[in-house]
C-alpha positions as CSV (number, residue, x, y, z in Angstrom):
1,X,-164.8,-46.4,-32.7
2,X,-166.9,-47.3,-35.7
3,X,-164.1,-47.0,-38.0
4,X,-162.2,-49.1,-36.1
5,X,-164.8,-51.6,-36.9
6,X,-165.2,-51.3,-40.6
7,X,-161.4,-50.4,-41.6
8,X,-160.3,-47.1,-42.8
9,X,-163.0,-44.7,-43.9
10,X,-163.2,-41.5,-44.6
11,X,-165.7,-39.1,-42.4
12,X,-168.3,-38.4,-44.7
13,X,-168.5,-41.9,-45.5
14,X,-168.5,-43.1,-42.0
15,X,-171.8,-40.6,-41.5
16,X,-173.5,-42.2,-44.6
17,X,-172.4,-46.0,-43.2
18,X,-174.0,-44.8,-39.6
19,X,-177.5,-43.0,-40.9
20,X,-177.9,-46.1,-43.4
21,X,-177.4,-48.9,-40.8
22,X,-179.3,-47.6,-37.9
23,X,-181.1,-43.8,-39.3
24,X,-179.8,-40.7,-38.0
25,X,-180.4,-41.3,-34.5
26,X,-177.5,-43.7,-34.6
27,X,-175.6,-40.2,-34.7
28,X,-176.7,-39.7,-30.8
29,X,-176.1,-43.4,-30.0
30,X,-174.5,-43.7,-26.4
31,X,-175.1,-39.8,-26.0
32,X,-176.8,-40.4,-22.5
33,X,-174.4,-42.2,-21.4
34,X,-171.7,-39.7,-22.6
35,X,-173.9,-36.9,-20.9
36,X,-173.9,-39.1,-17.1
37,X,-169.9,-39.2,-18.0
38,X,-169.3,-35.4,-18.7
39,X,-171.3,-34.5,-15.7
40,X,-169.3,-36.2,-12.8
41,X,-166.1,-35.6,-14.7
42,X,-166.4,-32.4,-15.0
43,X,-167.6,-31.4,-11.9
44,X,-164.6,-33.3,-10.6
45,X,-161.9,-31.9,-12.4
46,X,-162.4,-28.4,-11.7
47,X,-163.0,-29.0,-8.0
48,X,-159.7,-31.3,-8.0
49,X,-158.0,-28.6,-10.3
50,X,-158.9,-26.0,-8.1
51,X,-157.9,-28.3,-4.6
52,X,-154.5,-28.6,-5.9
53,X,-153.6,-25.6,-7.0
54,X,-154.0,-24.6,-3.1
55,X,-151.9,-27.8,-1.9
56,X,-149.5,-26.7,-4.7
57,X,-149.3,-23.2,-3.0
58,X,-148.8,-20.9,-5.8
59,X,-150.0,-17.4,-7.0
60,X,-153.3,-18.2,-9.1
61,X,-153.1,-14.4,-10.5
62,X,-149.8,-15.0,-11.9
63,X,-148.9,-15.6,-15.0
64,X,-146.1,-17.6,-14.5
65,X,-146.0,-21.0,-12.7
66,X,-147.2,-23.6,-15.6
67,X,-145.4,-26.2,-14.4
68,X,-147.6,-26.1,-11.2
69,X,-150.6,-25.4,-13.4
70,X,-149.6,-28.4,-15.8
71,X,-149.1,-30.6,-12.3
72,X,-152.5,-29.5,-10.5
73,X,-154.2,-30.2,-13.9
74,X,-152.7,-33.7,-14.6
75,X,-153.4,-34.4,-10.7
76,X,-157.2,-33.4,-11.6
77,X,-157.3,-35.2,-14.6
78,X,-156.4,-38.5,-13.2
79,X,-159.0,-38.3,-10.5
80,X,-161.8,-37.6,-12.4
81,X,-160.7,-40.6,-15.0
82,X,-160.7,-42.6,-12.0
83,X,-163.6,-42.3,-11.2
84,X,-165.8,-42.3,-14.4
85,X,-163.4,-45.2,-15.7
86,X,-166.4,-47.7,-15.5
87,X,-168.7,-44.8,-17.7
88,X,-166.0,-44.4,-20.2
89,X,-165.8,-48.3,-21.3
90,X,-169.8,-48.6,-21.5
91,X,-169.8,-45.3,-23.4
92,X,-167.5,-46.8,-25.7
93,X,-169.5,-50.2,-26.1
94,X,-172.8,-48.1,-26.8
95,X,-171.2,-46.2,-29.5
96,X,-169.4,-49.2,-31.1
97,X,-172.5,-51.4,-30.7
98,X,-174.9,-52.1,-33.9
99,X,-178.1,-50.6,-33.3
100,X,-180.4,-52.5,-31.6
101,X,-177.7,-54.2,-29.8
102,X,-178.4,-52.5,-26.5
103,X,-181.7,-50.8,-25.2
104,X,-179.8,-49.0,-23.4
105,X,-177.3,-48.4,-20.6
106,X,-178.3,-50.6,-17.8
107,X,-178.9,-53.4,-20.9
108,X,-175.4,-52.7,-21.8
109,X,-173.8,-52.8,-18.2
110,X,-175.3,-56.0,-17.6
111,X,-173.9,-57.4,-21.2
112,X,-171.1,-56.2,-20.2
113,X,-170.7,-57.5,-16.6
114,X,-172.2,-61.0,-18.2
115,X,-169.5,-61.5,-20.7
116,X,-166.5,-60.0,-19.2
117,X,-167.4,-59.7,-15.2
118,X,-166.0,-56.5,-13.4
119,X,-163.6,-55.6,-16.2
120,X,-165.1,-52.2,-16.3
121,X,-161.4,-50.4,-15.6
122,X,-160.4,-52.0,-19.2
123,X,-157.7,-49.7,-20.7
124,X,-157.4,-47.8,-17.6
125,X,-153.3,-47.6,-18.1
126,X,-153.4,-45.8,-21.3
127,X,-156.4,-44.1,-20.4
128,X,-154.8,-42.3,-17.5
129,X,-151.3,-41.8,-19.6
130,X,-153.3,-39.8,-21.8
131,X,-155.5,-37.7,-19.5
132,X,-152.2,-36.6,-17.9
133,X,-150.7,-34.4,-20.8
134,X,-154.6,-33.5,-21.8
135,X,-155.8,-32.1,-19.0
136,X,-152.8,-30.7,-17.7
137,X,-152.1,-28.9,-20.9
138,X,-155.5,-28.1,-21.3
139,X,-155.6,-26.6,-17.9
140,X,-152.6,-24.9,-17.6
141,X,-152.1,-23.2,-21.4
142,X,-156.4,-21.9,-20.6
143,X,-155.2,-20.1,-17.3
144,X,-152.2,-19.1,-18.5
145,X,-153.6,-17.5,-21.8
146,X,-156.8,-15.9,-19.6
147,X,-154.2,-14.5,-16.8
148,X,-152.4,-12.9,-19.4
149,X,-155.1,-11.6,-21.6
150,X,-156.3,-9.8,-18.0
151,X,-152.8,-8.7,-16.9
152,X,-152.4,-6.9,-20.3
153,X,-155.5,-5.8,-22.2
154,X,-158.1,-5.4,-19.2
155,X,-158.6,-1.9,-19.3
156,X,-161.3,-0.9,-17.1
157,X,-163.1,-4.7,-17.5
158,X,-162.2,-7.8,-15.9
159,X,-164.4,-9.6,-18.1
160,X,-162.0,-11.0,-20.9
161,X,-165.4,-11.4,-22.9
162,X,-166.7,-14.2,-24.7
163,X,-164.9,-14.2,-27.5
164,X,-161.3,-14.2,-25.7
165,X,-162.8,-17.2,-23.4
166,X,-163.6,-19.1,-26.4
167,X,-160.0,-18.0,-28.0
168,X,-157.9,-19.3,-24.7
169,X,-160.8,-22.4,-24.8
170,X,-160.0,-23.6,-28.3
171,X,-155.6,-23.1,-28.1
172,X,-155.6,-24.7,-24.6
173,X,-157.7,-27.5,-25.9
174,X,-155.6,-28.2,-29.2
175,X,-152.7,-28.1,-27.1
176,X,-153.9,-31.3,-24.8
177,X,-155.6,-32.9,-27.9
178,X,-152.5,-33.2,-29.9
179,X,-150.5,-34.3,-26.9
180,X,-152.4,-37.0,-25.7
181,X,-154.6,-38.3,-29.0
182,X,-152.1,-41.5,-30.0
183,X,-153.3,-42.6,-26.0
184,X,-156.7,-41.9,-26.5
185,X,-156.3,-43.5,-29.8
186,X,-155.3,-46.7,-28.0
187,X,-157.3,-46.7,-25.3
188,X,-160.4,-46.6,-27.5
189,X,-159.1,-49.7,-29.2
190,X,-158.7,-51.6,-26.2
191,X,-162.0,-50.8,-24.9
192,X,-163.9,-51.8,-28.1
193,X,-162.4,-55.4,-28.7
194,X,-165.4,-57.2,-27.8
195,X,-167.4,-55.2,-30.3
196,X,-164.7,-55.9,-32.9
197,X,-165.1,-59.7,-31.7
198,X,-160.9,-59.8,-31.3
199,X,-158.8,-61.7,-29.2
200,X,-157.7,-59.8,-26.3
201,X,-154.1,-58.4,-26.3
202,X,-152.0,-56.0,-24.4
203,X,-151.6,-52.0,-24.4
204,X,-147.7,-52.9,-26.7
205,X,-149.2,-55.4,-29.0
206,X,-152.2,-53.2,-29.8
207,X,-149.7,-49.8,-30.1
208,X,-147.5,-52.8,-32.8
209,X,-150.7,-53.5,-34.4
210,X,-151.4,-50.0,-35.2
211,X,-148.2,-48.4,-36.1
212,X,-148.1,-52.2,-38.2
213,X,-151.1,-51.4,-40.5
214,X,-150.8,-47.6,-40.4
215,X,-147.4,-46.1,-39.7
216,X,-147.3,-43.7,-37.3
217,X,-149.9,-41.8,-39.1
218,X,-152.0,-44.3,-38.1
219,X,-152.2,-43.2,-34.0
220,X,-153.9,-39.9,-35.2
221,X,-156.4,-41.1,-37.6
222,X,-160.1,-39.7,-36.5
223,X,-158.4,-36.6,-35.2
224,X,-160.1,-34.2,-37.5
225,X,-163.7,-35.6,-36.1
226,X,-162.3,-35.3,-32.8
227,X,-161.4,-32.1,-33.1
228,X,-164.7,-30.6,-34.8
229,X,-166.6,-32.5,-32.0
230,X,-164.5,-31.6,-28.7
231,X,-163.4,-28.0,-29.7
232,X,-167.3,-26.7,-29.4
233,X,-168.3,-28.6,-26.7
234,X,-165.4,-27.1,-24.8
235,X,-165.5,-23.8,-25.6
236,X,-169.4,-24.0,-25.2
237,X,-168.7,-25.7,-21.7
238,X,-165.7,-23.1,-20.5
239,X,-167.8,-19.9,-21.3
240,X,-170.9,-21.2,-19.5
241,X,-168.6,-22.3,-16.6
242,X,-166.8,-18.7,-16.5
243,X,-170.4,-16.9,-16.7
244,X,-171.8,-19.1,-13.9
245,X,-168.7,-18.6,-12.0
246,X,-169.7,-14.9,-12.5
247,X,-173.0,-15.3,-11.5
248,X,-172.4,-16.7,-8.5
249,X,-169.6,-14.2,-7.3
250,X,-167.7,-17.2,-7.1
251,X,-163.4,-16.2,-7.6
């Protein structure tokens, strides 16, 4: 978002621009928001995930079956982003915003709702195109990677460990990154037009625009950052979620 602000940069440099225009809590700007987004949305995927997979009908201990997993996942992953929608576009204004800008959420809702009205499903098109292959992959390659590890390697344990969690966690996860990033990508720079102060234009003239200025480099630039920030979050978030599963004597 910021670098698509200030041009190309490079992601040292876009640190250094942050911490000197707004100190180093700019780094957290639009984290609370982000937290009230991951919470629903995660909650909801897994519950949907889980929901489909039994409308779906298939053998959950099986290794085979992707293309159900892939469907159940893509089913879950366009109902949570459905729902959140709204918190993903102020997310995106908080982060994009100069410091100061906004106090804080409700401050940047109503902004929001003052200048643009009920446009809070902004980018929802590409948004959703992108969860699809994400989540699905994400889903899918995790089960199928833990399923095997257990069908295989065992032993006397049915605890894979946290080490093979965090393994299936961080493949799954670059799977559905690399897949769906150029929609991501595109869907962030729809969202953050207003902060760029830009006309308005549709999901094609934006995807011309980009592939214009950049080549088709261009719709995986900030993938690195991306990556370093998702992949620990994620494997952080699956281990805790498999140990609470545990906990619980949940199945």
């Amino acid at each position: 978002v910021y670098s698509s602000d200030t041009g190309k940069m490079r992601l040292t440099h876009g640190f250094k621009q942050m911490v000197k225009e707004g100190g180093i809590f700019s780094l957290w700007q639009g984290n609370g928001t982000n937290v009230l987004k991951i919470a629903p949305e995660t909650s909801l995927k897994i519950k949907a995930y889980e929901q489909y997979k039994k409308w779906l009908s298939f053998d959950s201990a099986s290794i085979g079956g992707i293309l159900e997993r892939f469907i159940a996942g893509s089913l879950a992953g366009a109902t949570a982003q459905t729902c959140i929608c709204p918190m993903e576009v102020i997310k995106t204004r908080l982060i994009g915003g100069k410091t100061g800008q906004y106090s804080g959420i409700i401050d940047c809702s109503r902004k929001f709702m003052k200048t643009e009205g009920i446009n809070l499903f902004k980018a929802y098109v590409p948004n959703l195109l992108g969860v699809i292959p994400y989540v699905g992959l994400d889903l899918a390659v995790y089960e199928l990677l833990k399923n095997y590890w257990l069908e295989h390697y065992e032993g006397k344990s049915v605890d894979p460990g946290i080490i093979i969690l965090l393994g299936c966690s961080i493949v799954s996860h670059s799977c559905g990154q690399l897949a769906s990033f150029p929609l991501n990508l595109l869907r962030t720079h729809m969202q953050a037009e207003a902060i760029m102060e830009k006309e308005e234009i549709s999901m094609i003239q934006h995807i011309r625009e980009i592939y214009n200025k950049e080549g088709k480099w261009g719709f995986y630039r900030g993938l690195t950052s991306n990556v370093m920030k998702l992949l620990p979050a994620v494997g952080i978030g699956c281990v805790a979620y498999e140990n609470v599963k545990t906990l619980f004597g949940v199945t």
